[in-house]
C-alpha positions in Angstrom: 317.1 224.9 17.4 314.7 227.8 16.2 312.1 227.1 13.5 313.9 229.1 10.8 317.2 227.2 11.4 315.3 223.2 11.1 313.7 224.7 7.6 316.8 225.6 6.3 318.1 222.4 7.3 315.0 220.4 6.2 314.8 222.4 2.8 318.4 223.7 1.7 321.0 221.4 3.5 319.4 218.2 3.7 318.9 218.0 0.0 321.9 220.0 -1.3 323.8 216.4 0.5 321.6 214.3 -1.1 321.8 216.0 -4.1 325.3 215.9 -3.8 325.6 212.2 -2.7 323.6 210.8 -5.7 326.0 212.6 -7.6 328.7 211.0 -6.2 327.2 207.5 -6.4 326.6 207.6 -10.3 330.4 209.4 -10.7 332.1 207.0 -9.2 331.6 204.0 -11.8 331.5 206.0 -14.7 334.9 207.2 -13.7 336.0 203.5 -13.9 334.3 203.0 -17.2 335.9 206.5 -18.4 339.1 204.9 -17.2 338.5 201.7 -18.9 337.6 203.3 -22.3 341.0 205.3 -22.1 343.2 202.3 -22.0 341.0 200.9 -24.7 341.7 203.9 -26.7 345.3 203.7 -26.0 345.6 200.7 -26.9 344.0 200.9 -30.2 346.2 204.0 -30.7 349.4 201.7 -30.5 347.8 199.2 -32.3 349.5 198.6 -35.8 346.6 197.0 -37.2 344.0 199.5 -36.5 342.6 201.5 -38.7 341.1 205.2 -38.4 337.5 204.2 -37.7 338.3 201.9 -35.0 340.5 205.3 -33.6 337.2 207.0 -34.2 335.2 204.7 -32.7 337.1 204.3 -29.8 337.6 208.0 -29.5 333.5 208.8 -29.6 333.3 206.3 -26.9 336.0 207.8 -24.4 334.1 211.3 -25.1 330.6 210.0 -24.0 332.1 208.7 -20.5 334.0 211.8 -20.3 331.1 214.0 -20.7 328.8 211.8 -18.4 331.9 212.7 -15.5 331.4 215.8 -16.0 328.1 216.4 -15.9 328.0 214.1 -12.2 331.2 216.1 -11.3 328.9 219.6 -12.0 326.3 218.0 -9.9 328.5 217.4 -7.1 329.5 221.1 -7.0 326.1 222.3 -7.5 324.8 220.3 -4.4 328.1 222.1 -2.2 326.7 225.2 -3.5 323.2 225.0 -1.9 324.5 222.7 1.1 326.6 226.2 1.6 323.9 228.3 0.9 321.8 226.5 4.0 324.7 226.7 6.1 325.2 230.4 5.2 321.9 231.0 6.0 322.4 229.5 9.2 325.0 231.6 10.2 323.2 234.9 9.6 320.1 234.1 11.5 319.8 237.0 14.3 320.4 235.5 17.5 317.5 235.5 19.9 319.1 236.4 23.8 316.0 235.9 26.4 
């Protein structure tokens, strides 16, 4: 392995995965909590007695998870980018025949 090929690794690969897998770690429960706040809003939504700010409520709630899913899901893609971006890099290193 050349010198240019362990800095791309060491400074584009190796933290567009960790960038990537952090991501991933904080998606993953705040997917369960997104799920858990839909059912909660569902359920108030079928809920005879509730009234239109506990919909509200319940509502702003779901929105917040939603958007914090997002945001982690953007980070995951944005780590495959420069995890790409390194291997790409790789790729189009000229070759070096003795």
């Amino acid at each position: 392995m050349n010198k240019r090929s362990l800095i791309l690794w060491l400074l584009v690969i190796l933290p567009g995965t960790a960038a990537s897998a952090m991501s991933v770690y904080y998606l993953i429960p705040e997917w369960v909590v997104l799920d858990a706040s839909y059912k909660h809003y569902q359920q108030i939504a079928k809920s005879s007695s509730s009234t239109v700010n506990d919909l509200l409520i319940a509502e702003a709630a779901e929105n917040r998870h939603r958007i914090n899913c997002f945001a982690e899901g953007v980070g995951v893609l944005l780590g495959g980018v420069v995890v790409a971006i390194g291997i790409h890099g790789i790729c189009t290193l000229p070759n070096k025949t003795s």
